[in-house]
Structures are given as structure tokens and as C-alpha cells.
NUMIZA-208862 format. One record per atom (N, C-alpha, C): x negated, y, z negated. Coordinates in steps of 0.001 Angstrom, whole numbers, plus 524288, in hexadecimal, padded with zeros to 5 digits. Each point is the difference from the previous one (the first is absolute). Layout:
<rs>
XYZ
...
</rs>
This chain:
<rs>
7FCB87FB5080000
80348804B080000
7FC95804E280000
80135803BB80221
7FD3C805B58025D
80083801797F9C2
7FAF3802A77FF39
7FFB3803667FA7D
801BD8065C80061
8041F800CA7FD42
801378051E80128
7FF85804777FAE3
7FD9D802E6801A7
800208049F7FA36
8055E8037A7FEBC
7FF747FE777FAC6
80719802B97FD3A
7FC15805277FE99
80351805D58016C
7FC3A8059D7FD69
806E37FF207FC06
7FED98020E7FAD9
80552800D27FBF8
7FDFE805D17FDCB
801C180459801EA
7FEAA804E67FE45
80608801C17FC62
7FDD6800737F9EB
802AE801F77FC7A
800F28057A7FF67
802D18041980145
7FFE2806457FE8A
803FE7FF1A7FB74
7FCE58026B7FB18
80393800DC7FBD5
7FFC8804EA7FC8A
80630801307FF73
7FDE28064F7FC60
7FF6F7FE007FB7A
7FD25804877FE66
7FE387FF877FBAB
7FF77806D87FD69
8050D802C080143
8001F804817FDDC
803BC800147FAE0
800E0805337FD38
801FB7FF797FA6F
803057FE137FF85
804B47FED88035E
805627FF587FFEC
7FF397F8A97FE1B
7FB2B7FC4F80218
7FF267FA937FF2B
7FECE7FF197FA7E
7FE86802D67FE88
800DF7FFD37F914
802537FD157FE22
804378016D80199
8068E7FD0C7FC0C
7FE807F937801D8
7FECC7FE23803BF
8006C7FC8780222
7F8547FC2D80012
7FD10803207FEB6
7FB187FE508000D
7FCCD7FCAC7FEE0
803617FC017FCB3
7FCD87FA8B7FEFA
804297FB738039F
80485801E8800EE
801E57FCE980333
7FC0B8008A80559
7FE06804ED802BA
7FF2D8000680267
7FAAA7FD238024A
7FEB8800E27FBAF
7F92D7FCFF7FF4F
7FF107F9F87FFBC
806C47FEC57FD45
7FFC27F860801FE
8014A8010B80430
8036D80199801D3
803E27FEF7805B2
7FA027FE5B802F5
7FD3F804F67FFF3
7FB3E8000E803B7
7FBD97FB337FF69
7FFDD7FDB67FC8A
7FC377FBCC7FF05
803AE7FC0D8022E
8047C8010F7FDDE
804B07F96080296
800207FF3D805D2
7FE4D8057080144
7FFA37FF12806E9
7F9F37FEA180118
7FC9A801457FD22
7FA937FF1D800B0
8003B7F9B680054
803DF7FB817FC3D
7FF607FC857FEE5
801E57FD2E8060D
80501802327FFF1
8024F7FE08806FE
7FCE07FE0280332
7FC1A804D98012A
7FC8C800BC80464
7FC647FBDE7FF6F
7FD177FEB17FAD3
7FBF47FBD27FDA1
803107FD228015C
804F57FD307FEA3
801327FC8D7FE6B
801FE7FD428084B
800AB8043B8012E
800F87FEB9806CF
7FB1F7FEB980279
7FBC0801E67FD9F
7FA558008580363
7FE667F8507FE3F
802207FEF77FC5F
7FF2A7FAED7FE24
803E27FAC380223
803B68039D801AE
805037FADE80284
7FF3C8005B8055E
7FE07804A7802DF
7FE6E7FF5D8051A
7FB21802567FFB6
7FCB37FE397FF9B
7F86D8013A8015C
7FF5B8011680554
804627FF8980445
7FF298011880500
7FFA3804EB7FF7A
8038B803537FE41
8015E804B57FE48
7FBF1801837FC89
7FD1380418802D5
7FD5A803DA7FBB2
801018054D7FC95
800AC7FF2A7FD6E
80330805A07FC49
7FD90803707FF7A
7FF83804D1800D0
7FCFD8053E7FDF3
80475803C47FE18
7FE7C803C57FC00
802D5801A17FD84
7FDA7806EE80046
800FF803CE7FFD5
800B3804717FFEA
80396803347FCC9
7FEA5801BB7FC22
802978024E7FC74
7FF70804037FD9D
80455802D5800AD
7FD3B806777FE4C
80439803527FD3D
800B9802477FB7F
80456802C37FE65
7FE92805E880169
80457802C47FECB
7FF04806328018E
80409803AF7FC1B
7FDFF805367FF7D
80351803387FDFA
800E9805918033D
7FDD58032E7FE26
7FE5C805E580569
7FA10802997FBAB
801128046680365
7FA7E8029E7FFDF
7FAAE7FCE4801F0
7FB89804187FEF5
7FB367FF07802BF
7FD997FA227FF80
800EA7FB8D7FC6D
7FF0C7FB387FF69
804357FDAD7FF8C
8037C7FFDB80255
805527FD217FEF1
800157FC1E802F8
7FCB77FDF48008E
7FFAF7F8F28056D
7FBAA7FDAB7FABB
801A67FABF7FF8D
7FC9F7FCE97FC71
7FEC67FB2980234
7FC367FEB2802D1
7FFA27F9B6802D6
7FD397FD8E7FC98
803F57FB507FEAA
7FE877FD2C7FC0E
7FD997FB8280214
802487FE0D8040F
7FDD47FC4B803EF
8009D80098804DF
7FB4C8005E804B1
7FF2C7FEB18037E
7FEE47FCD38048E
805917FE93800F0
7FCCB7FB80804EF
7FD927FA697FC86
803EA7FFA97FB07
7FAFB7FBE77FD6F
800E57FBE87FF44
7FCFA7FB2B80267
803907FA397FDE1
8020D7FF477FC02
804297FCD68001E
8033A800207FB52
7FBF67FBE97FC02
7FC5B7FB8B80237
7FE037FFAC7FBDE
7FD72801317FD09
7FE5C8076080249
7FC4C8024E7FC48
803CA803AC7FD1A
80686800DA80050
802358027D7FDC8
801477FE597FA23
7FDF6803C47FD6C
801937FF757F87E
80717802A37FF8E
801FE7FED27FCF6
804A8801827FEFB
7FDF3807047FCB7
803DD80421801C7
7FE128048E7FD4F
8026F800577FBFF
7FBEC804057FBAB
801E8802357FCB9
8014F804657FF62
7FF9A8028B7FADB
8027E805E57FE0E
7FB97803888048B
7FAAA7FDC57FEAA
7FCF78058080206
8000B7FF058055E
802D97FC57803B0
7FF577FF6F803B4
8069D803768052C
8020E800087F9A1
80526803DB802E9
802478045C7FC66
7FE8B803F67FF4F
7FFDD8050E7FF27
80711802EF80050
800E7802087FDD2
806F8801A5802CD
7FD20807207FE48
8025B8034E802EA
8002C805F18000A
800DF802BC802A2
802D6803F680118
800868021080437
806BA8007480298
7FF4C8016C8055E
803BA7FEE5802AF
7FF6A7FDB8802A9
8023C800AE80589
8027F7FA5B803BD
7FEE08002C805D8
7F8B58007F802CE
7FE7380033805B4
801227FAB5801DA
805C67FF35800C5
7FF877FA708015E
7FE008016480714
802B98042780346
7FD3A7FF948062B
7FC37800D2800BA
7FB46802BB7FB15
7FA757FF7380097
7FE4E7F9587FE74
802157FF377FC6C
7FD037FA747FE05
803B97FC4A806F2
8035B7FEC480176
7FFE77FCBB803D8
7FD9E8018580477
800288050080212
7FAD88007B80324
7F9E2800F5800BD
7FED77FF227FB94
7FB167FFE97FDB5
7FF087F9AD7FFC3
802877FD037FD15
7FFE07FA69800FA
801087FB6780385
8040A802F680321
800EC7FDA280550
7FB1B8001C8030D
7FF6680492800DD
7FB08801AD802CC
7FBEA7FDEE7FF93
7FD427FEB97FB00
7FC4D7FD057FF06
8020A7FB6A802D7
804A07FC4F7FF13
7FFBE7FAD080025
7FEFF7FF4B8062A
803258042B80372
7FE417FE5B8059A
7FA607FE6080068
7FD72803AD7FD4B
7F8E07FD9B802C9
7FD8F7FC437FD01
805147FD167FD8C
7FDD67FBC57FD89
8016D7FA5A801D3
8050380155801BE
803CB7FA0B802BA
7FFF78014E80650
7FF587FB65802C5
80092800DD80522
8059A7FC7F8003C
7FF0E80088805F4
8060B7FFF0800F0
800F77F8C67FF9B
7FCD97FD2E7FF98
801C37FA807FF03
8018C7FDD57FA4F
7FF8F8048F7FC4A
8000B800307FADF
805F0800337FF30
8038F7FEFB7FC0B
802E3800C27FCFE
7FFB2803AE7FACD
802308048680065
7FFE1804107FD52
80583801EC7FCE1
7FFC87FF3A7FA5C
8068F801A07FC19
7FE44803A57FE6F
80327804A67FF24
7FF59803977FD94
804B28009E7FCA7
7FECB801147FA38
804128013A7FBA5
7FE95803147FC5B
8054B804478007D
7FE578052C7FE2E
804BC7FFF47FD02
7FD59800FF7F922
80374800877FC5A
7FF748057A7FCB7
805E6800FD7FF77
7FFDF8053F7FD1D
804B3802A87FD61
8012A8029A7FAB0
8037F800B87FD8B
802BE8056C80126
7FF77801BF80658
80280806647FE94
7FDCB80293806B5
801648027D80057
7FF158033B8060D
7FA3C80098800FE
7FED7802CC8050A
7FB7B8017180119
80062807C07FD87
7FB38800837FEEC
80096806347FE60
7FC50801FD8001D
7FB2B7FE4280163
7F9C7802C47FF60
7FCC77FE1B8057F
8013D7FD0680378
7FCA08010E803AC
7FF48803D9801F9
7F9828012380240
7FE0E8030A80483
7FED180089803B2
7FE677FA82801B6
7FD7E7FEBE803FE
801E47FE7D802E3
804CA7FB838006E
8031F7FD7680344
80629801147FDE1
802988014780444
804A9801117FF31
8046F7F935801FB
80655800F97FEC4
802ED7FC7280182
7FF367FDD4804D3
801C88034680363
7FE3F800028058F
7FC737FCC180200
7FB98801457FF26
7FACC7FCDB7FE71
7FFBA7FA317FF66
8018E7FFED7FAE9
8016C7FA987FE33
8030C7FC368035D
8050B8038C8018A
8046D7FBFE800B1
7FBE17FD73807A2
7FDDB8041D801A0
7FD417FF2C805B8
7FBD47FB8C7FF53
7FD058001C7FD96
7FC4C7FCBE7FDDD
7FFCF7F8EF7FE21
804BA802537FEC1
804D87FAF57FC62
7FFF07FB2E80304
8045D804B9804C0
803187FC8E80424
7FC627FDF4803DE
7FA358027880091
7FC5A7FD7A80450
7FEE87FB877FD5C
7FDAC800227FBDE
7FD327F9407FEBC
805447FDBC7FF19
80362802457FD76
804D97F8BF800D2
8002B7FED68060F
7FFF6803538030D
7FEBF7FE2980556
7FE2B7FD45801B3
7FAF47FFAD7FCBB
7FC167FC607FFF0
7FFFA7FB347FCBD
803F98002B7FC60
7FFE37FB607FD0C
7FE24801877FAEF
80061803687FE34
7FD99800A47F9CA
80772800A67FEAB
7FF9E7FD2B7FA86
80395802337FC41
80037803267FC00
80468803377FEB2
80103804A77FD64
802ED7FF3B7FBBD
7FF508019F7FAE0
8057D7FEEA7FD03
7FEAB803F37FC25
805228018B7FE16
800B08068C7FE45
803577FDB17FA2D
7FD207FF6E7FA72
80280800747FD1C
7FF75804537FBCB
80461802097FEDC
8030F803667FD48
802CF801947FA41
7FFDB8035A7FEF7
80480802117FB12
802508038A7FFFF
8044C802397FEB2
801068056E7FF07
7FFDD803C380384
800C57FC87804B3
802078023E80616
804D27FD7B801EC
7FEEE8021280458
802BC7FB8C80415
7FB2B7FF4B8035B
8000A7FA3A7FE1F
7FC4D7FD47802F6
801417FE3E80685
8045B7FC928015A
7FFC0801B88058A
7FFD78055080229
8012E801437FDAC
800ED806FC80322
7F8BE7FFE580268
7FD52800C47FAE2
7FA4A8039F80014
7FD957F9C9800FC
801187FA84801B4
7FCB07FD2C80364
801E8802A380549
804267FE3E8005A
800EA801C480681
7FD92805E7800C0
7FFCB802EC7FD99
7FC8A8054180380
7FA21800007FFDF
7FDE07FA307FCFF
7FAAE801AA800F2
7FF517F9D8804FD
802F47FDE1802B2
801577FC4D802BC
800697FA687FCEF
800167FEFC7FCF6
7FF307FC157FC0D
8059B7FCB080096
800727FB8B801D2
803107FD607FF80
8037D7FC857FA4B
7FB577FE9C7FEDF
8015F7FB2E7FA9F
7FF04804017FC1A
804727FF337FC32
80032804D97FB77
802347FC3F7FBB2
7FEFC801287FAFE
803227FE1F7FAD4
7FF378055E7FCB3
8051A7FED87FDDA
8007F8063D7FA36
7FEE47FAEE7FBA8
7FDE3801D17FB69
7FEF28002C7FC1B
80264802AA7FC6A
801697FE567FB47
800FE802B37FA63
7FB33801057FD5C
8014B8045F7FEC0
7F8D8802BA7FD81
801FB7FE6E7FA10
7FF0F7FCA57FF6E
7FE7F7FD787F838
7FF3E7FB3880159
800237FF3E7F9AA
7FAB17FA627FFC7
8042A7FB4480375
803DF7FF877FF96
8028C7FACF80268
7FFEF801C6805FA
801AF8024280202
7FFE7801F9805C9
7FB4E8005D8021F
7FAD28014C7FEB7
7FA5E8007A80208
7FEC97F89C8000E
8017E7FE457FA15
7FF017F9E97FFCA
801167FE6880650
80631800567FF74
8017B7FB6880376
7FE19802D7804DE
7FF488055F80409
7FEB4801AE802F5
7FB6A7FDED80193
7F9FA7FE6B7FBE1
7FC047FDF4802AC
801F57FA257FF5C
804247FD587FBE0
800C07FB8E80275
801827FD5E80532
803D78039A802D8
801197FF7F8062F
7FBE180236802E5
7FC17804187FEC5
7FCA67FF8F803E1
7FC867F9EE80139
800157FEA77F97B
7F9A47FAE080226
804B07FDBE8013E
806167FD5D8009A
801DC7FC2580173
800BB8010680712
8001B804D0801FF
800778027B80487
7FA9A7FDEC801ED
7FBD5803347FDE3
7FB618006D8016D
7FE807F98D8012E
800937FC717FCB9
7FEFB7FAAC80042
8028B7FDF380503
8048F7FFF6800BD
802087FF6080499
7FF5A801BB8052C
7FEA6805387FFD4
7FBEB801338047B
7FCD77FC6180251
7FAC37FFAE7FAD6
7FB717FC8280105
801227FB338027B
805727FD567FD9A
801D57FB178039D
80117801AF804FD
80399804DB80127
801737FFDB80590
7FACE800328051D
7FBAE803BE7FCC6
7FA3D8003A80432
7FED97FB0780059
7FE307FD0E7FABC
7FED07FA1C80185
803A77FDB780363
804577FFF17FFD1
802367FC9A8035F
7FF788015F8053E
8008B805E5801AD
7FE09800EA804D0
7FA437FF9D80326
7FD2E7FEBB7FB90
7F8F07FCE280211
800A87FBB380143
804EA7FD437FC45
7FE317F9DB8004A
804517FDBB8049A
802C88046180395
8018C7FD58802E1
7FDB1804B0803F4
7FCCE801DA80039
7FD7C8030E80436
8044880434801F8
803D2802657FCA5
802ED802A3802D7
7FE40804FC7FDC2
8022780649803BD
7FE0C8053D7FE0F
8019C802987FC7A
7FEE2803787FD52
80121801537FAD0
802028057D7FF8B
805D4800F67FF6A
7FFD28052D80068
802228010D7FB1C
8010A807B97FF70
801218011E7FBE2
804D57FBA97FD61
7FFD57FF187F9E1
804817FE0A7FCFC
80290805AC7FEB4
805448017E803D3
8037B8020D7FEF3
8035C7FE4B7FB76
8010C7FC137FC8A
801A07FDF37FD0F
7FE417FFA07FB25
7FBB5801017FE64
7FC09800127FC37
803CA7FD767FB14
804AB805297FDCF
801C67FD4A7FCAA
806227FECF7FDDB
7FEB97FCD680773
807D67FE097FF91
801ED7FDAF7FB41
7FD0B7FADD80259
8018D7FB357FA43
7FEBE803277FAC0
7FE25804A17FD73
80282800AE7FBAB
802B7803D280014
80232802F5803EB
8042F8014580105
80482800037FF29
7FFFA7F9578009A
806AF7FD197FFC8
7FCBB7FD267FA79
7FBEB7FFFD7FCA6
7FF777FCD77FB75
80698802B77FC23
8011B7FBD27FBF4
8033D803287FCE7
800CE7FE387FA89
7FA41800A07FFB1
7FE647FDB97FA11
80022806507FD37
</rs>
């Protein structure tokens, strides 16, 4: 079977408003760290790299915690490794990180992107909506996936204008953040099956518009 590289780029805020929610947030993030390990081990065809970076605004408000890095050199983070302050550059932090990942994945690669956050955009400078949503829609073109999770918006609304298809809202407290990274790794896991299955029968791989049907209709 053809060896194919998984890129899993994490954007997460990490401005004041994540407070309330901040140790949920810090398992959620390791429970998905575990996914990715735990996929890189059920399919070894599949190589996992991980990219992870939280953000707030102002002059250091991008934090790359991991780059491009095999998951078996990824440690689960801690306190000093995610910081909360600030406000909310979420269209600087996705085009700042997108950007990087192009000159990192070529186009035979499989590329997820999941961008989590409790509250609007309000402090970018550099890259506007516009921007984003243009940027977005070229690589799903290409086969990268997008997924836009949320709080204290309307989350389809502000996926669909930055082109973002696959969206989930969230409840910002401790039970709602829980179960929110619980459907990502059960989403995220299922992914990893759908690429494998498309290696192991040689078929092409395009965006998962679906990311997270099946918990969708869950009704636990």
C-alpha cells in the first residue's frame, strides 16, 4: 500500500474569553493529540504530523507549539505550553498558518485543518475575511479539509463566510467543551478510516465534506 502523509494543523484561541473553559481545553487538546498517536499506530501506512499553534492578538499573538512534527515526537501540552490573554486574531492566526502549511504539504498529501474558538474574530491586521474565505475555498479544491468549531456565535453563519464547510457550535462550560473535543477525536478518528480506506483500495481522496455527520445525528 502507497505511504501517504496525514498534515493535522490545530488553530486554537487562546484569548481571555478561554479562561472560563481552560482546562477543559487543555485535555480536549491532548485527547486529540491521543487520536492522531493512536491512528499513526492502527494505520502505520499513514504518517501523522501535527502542527499546532494557539493565538490571541497583538504583536506576539501566534504561538507554534508544534510544527510539522511527527506525532511520535509529540508530548501532550501543558499550562506553559498554552497561555490564554488577549483578544481574538482568529483571520491573522488562519492565514498565517495556512500559509505556512502550503510550503509544507504537497499536493499528494492529505491536509485537516481545525480551528477552535469561543467568540468572533476582532483583532486581526493582516488578513482580512475575504482573504480567508478565498484561500479556504482554493485548497478544499485541492483536497485539504476545513472545519470551523465554535461558541457564542453563529457558527454556520461565520464558517460559511470564511468558506468553511464542516462546522459544530459548542457550549462554552465544562460539560459542552468536554463533549465538543469528544466528537472531534470520534469525527477525527473516522476520517483517518475514511483516507485509509481510500489507499487501500487505491481510490482518490477528496475533501470530507461530512467531517461531523455521524455525530450530528449522535443522541446521547
Amino acid at each position: 500500500m502507497e505511504t501517504k502523509r496525514i498534515f493535522n494543523l490545530i488553530i486554537l484561541d487562546a484569548s481571555g474569553s478561554m479562561r472560563s473553559i481552560y482546562n477543559q481545553a487543555l485535555s480536549g487538546v491532548n485527547e486529540t493529540i491521543q487520536t492522531i498517536r493512536s491512528a499513526q499506530e492502527k494505520h502505520p501506512e499513514m504518517q501523522q504530523f501535527l502542527t499546532l499553534a494557539s493565538f490571541n492578538a497583538g504583536e506576539d499573538y501566534l504561538h507554534r507549539i508544534y510544527e510539522a512534527e511527527t506525532i511520535a515526537n509529540v508530548k501532550y501540552i501543558t499550562k506553559e505550553d498554552y497561555v490564554t490573554s488577549g483578544c481574538t486574531a482568529l483571520y491573522d492566526a488562519m492565514g498565517d498558518m495556512v500559509s505556512d502549511m502550503q510550503q509544507k504539504a504537497s499536493h499528494e498529501d492529505v491536509v485537516l485543518v481545525t480551528v477552535i474558538t469561543d467568540g468572533y474574530e476582532n483583532s486581526s491586521r493582516r488578513w482580512s475575511g475575504k482573504q480567508i474565505k478565498s484561500i479556504v475555498q482554493e485548497l478544499r479544491q485541492q483536497g485539504w479539509t476545513f472545519n470551523y468549531i465554535g461558541a457564542n456565535q453563529d457558527v454556520d453563519q461565520v464558517a460559511d463566510s470564511i468558506g468553511i464547510h464542516n462546522a459544530l457550535a459548542f457550549d462554552s462550560n465544562e460539560a459542552g467543551t468536554k463533549r465538543m473535543f469528544s466528537r472531534l477525536s470520534a469525527a477525527t478518528d473516522l476520517f483517518y478510516d475514511k483516507m485509509y480506506y481510500s489507499l487501500d483500495n487505491d481510490s482518490p481522496i477528496y475533501e470530507d465534506r461530512d467531517f461531523f455527520y455521524d455525530d450530528k445525528n449522535d443522541k446521547d
